[in-house]
N, C-alpha and C positions, 0 to 999 in steps of 0.2 A: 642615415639612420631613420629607423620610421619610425620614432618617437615610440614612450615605453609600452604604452597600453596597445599599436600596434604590432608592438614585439611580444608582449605577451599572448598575445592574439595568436600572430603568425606561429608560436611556440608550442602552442598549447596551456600558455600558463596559464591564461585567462578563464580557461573552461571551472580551472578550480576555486575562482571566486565562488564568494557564498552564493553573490545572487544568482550566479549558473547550477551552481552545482547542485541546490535545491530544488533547483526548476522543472517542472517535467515538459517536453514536450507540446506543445499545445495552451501551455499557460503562461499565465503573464510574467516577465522577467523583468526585473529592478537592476537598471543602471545606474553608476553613480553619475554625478553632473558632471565628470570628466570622462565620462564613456559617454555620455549622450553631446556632450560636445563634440567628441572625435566623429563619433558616429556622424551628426550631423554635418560636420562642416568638410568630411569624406563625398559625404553623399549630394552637397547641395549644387552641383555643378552639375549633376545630373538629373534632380528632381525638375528645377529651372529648365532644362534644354529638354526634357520628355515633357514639361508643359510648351514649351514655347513651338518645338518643333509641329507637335501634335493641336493645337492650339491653330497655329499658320495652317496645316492641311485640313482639319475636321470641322474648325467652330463656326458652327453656322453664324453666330453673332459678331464675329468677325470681320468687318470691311475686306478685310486684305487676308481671307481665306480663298485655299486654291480649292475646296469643298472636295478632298480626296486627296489620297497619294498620285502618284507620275500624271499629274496635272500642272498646268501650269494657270498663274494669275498676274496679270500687268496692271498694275494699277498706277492708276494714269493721271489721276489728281495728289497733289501731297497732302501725307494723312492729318486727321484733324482730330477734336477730342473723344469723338466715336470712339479710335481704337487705343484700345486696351488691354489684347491681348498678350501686349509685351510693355514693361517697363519702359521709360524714358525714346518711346520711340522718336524716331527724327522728320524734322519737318523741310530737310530742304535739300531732297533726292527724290525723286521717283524708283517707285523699286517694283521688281520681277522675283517673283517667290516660285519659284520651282522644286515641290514635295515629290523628292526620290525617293524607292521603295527595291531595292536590289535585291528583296528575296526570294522572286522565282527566276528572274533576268538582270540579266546585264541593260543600261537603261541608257539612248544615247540621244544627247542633245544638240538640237541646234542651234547653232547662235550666227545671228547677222552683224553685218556694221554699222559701227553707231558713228553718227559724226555730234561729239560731243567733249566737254574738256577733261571731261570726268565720267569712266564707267569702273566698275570693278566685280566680280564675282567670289563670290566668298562661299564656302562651303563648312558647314557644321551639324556634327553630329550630335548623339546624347550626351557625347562626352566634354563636349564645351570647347572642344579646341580649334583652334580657327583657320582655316586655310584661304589663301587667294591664290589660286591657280591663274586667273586671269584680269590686269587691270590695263588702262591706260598708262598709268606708270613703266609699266613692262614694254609696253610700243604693243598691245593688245587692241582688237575690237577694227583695226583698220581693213580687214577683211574678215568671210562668213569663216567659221570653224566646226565642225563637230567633235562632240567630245563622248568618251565611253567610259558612264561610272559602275563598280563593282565591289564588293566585297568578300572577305577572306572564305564568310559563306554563301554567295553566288553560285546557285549549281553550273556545272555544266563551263566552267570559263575561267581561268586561271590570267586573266592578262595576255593572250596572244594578239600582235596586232591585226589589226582586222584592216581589208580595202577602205578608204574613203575617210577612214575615222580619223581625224588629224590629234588628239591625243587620251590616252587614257588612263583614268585615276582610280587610283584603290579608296574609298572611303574608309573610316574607320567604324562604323555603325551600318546596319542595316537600312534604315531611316535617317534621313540628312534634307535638310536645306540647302539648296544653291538659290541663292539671292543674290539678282543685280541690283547695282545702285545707281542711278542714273542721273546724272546733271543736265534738268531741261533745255536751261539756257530758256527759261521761261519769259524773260527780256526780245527774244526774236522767235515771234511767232514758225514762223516759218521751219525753221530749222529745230524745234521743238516738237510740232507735227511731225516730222521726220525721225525723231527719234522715239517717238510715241510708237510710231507704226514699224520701226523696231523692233520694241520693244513686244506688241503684239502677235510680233511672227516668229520668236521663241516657241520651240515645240520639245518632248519629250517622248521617246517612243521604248521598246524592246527591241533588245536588238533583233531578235529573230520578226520584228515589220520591217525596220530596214533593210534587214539582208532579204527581204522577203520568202520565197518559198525554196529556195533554191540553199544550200549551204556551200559557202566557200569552202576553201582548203589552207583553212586554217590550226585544226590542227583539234579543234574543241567539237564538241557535239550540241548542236542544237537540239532545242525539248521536242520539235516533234507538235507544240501546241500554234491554233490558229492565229495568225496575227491580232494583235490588238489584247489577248488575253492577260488578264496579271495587271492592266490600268483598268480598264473599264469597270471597275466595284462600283456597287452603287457607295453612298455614303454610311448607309445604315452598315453592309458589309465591311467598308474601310471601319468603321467604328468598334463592331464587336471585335475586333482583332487585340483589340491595347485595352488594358484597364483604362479608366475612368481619367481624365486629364482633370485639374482644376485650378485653386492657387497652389502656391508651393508648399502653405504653412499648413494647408488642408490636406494635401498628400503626405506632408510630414505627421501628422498626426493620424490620418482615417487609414494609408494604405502604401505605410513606407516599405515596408517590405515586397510587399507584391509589383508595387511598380519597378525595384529595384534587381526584382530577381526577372522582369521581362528585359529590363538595361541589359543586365549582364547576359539574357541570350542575345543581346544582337549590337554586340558593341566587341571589338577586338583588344583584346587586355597582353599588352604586353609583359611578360613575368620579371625582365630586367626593366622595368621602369618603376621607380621609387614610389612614385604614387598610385602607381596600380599593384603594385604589390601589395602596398597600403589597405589599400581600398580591400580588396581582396580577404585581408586577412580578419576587418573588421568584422566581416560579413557571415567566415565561415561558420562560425560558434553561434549564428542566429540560423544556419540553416539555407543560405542562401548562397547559391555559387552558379559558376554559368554552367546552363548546358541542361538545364533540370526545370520541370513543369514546378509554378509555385502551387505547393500545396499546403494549405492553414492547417494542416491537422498535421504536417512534420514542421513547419514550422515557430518558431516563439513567438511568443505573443507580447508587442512592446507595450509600456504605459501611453498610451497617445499624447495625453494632455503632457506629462513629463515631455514628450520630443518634439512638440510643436512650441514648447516653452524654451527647449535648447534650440529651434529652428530661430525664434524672432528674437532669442539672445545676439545669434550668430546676425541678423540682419541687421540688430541695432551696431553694434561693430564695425561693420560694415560700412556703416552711412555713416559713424563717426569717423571713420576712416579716410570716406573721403574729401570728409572736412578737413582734414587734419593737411595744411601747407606742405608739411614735410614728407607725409607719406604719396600725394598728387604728384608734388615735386621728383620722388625717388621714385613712383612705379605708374606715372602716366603714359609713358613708353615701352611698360612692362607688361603689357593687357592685349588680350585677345593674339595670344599666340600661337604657335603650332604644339603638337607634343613636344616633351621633352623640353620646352623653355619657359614654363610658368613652374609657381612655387605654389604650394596651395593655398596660402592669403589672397594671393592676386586672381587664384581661381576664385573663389568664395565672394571677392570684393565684386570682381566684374557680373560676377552670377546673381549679385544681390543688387549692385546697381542699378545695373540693365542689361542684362543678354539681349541681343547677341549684337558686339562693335568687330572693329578692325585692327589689326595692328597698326604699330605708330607708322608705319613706312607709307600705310594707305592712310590712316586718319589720327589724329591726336585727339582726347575730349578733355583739354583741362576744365576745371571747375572754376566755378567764379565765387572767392570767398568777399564778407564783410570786414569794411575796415578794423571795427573792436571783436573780429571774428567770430559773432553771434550770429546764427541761423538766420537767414530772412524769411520774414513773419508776413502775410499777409494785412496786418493790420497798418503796415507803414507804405511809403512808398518808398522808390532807390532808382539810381541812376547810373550808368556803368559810361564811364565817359573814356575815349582811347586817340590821341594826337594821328597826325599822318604819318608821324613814323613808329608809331606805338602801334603799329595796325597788327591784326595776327600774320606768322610769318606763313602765309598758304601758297603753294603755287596754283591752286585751283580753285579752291574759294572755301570761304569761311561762314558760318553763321553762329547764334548765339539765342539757346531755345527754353525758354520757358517752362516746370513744373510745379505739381504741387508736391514736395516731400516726401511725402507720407507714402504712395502708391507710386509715384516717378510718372502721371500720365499731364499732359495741355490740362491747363485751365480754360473749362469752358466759356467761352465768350461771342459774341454775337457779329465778332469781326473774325470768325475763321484767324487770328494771329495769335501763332505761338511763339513766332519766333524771326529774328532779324538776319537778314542775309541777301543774297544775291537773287536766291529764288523765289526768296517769302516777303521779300522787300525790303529798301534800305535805302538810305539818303544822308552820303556824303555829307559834312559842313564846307563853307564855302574853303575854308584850308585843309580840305581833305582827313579830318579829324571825324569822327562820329562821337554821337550824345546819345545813348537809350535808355528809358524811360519806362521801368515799370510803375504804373499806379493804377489806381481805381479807374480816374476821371482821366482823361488826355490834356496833360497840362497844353495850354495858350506858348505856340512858339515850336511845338515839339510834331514833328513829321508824323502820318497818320503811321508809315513806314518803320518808324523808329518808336512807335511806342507798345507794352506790351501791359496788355491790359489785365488787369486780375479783379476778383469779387473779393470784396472788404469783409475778413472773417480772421480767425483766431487760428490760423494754420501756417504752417512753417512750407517757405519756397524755396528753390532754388535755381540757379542757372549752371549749365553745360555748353560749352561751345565744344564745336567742332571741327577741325581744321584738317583739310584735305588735300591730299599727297603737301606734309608740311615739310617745309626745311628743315630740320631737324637741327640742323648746323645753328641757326637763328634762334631758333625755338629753344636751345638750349641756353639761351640768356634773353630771353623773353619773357614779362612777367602777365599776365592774364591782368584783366581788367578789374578793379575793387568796388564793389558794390557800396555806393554812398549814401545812407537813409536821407533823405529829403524832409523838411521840416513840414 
C-alpha cells in the first residue's frame, strides 16, 4: 500500500484538494502537515545523497573532496574535525572516494591489491541504496581487478562485455560514489605504507581511454570523442552542471523542487517498486517527473519555511529513534541496504543519522545508550566500561567514536581523538577488558589511548560504535556498552 495521501496522489484525488485546486501554476501551494511530512520524508534520502555525493566531488572546503567528477581522492590520514561534509563520519578506515559520472561514458576502474584485514567498496547513488560489489569478506582485493560502471542512460553501451574488464555494474544514478574503506593496520608501519600506496594507484578513466583508439568487436559503438574527454572539467564546469548543494534543511526549504526534478533526471525509478512508485506519485501534482528540464514558471511554488519545518520534524525522529533500545535493537541490521530491502523509516533514519554506512554483513553501528536513558550532555563526564568477554563480536575490528548530537561531526580537540579502536588507539586492561573515558580533563589512571576528550558546554553527545565484518551470529545476543555518568 502506499499509504493514503500517496494514493491519492497516484489517483488523481489529490489534485482536488482545495489547496491545489486553487492554486495556479507558479504560485505558492499550501500543504497540510501530513502532506509536508509524506512529501518530506519521500524525499529525504535523496536530498541527504545529492548533498553528500555532490559535497564529496565538488566542495572545495572539504578535506576528502575528489574536486570533480571521474576523479579520484585517497586520503591517507583518518579524518578529523575539519570534515564535515558528511554527518557522523568515521575515524578508523582510511578511505578512497571515487566521484563517477556515466553520462557521456561508460567509466572503468582500476583497482590493485591490498594486503589488509579489511577493504570493502561500496557504491551509492542519489538514491541511498547501498551496494558492495567488492569486500574482503567475499575473498576480494587479493588480486588487481577492473571494473565497468554504467547506467540505464550511458549512451552508446548496454552492458556488453568488453576484453580485459573483469566485471561490470549497472549503477542506479547517473552520479555515484564508489568509496573504499581501508584498514591501515596503522600498528605496522610497514604494511600500512603498502596499503597507502594502493590505495593511490586507484585510477578511473572512460572506457573509450582504455580501449583506446581502436574499437573492439563488441557489439556497442564508441563516441568517436578524444581520449580523456568527459573527466577532465574544470571545477567551475563540474559545478555549473547541478543546482546549488548545501545542508539538507537549506535545500528543503530554498530549492526542494529543483533539486529534486535534477534527482529524477538521472536516477533509474523502478515502477514496480513501492517506494518509487511512492515517491513518484508525490511529486507528480507539484509538476515534477523525470525526464523534463525544471522550470519555476510550470512548476508550484512551496511554502519554504513550512517544509524546512516538516524537514527538522522528520530529523528530530529520527535521532529519537535512534535512542530508542528497541528500535537499534530491531533495525541495526536493517540499514544501508540494496533496493528492494529497506522500509522508508529505515531509509529516513540512516539519511538523517549519517549517510552513507554499510550493511550489517560489512559493518554493524550499534549506539551506545545511558544507563537512566538520558542523552549524554556535555556538561558531565561517562565512562563505557566492557569485560574480555563483553568485547564487540568483530571479526576484523571495532572502534567506538565520538560526536556532538546536534550536527553528528568529532568534537574538536587538540589531541586529533575522536575515537577508540585499533587504528585510532586502544589499550587493553591487564584482563583484556577495556575502560573508556569520555571527559573534559584525562582523568589520573585512564590511557591517553582510551580517553575521549570533550569541551565542557551545555550540549548533548553521543557515541556509535562500529563493528566490522560482525558475527552476526554473536551479535545477535550481544549487548553494547552502557554509558555511566561519572561523579
Amino acid at each position: 500500500m502506499l499509504g493514503k495521501i500517496s494514493y491519492a496522489l497516484a489517483t488523481g484525488a489529490f489534485l482536488a484538494a482545495p489547496s491545489l485546486a486553487l492554486a495556479q501554476v507558479g504560485s505558492p501551494v499550501t500543504l497540510s502537515a501530513e502532506q509536508l511530512d509524506e512529501l518530506v520524508q519521500r524525499s529525504y534520502q535523496y536530498v541527504a545523497m545529492f548533498n553528500v555525493n555532490n559535497k564529496m566531488a565538488l566542495d572545495q572546503s572539504n578535506p576528502m573532496t575528489s574536486s570533480g567528477y571521474n576523479r579520484v581522492k585517497a586520503n591517507t590520514a583518518l579524518a578529523d574535525h575539519t570534515v564535515q561534509a558528511i554527518a557522523r563520519p568515521n575515524n578508523d578506515t582510511l578511505y578512497v572516494g571515487a566521484m563517477i559520472d556515466v553520462t557521456e561514458f561508460p567509466m572503468v576502474m582500476e583497482i590493485p591489491t591490498f594486503d589488509s584485514s579489511y577493504v570493502s567498496l561500496m557504491v551509492t547513488g542519489y538514491d541511498h541504496y547501498v551496494n558492495i560489489p567488492m569486500s574482503t569478506r567475499l575473498g576480494d582485493f587479493d588480486r588487481p581487478e577492473k571494473l565497468l560502471f554504467f547506467s540505464a542512460r550511458t549512451p552508446g553501451y548496454e552492458g556488453a562485455p568488453v576484453d580485459g574488464i573483469d566485471r561490470v555494474i549497472e549503477v542506479s544514478g547517473d552520479f555515484v560514489s564508489a568509496v573504499f574503506r581501508v584498514m591501515p593496520h596503522a600498528s605496522e608501519p610497514e604494511r600500512m605504507m603498502g596499503n597507502i600506496a594502493a590505495m593511490e594507484s586507484i585510477e578511473v578513466m572512460p572506457l573509450s581511454e582504455y580501449l583506446g583508439d581502436e574499437s573492439p568487436e563488441t557489439g556497442f559503438v564508441l563516441w568517436g570523442s578524444p581520449p580523456g574527454v568527459g573527466r577532465n572539467l574544470t571545477l567551475k564546469e563540474d559545478l555549473a552542471r547541478f543546482p546549488p548543494f548545501g545542508s539538507d534543511f537549506e535545500i528543503f526549504e530554498d530549492r526542494l523542487l529543483e533539486v529534486m526534478q535534477f534527482v529524477f533526471n538521472h536516477i533509474t525509478f523502478d515502477p514496480d517498486d513501492e517506494l518509487d512508485a511512492a515517491l513518484l506519485a508525490v511529486y507528480a501534482p507539484l509538476g515534477v517527473v523525470p525526464g523534463q528540464e525544471f522550470d519555476p514558471d510550470s512548476t508550484m511554488v512551496l511554502d519554504g519555511e513550512a517544509v524546512r519545518a516538516a524537514a527538522q520534524r522528520t530529523a528530530v525522529a529520527a535521532l529519537e529513534r535512534m535512542q530508542d533500545e528497541d528500535f537499534t535493537r530491531n533495525n541495526v541490521t536493517r540499514l544501508f541496504l540494496p533496493k528492494g530491502q529497506m522500509t522508508l523509516e529505515t531509509l529516513v533514519t540512516q539519511s538523517v543519522v549519517g549517510p552513507i554506512g554499510q550493511p550489517a554483513v560489512e559493518a554493524v553501528y550499534p549506539q551506545v545508550s545511558t544507563e537512566d536513558g538520558a542523552p549524554m550532555n556535555a556538561m558531565h563526564d561517562y565512562e563505557l566500561v566492557m569485560r574480555a568477554d563483553a568485547l564487540p563480536p568483530a571479526n576484523a575490528f571495532w572502534s567506538a567514536t565520538l560526536y556532538d548530537n546536534e550536527n553528528g561531526f568529532f568534537i574538536p580537540n587538540d589531541r586529533f581523538k575522536y575515537s577508540v579502536g585499533e587504528n585510532a588507539g586502544y589499550k587493553p586492561d591487564a584482563d583484556g577488558g577495556i575502560r573508556i573515558v569520555i571527559s573534559a580533563e584525562q582523568p589520573a589512571g585512564v590511557p591517553d589511548e582510551n580517553w575521549l576528550p570533550i569541551n565542557r558546554g551545555d550540549y548533548d553527545i553521543d557515541v556509535t560504535m562500529r563493528l566490522y565484518s560482525p558475527d552476526l551470529e554473536r551479535f545477535a545476543t550481544w549487548t553494547p556498552p552502557v554509558a555511566r555518568k561519572l561523579n
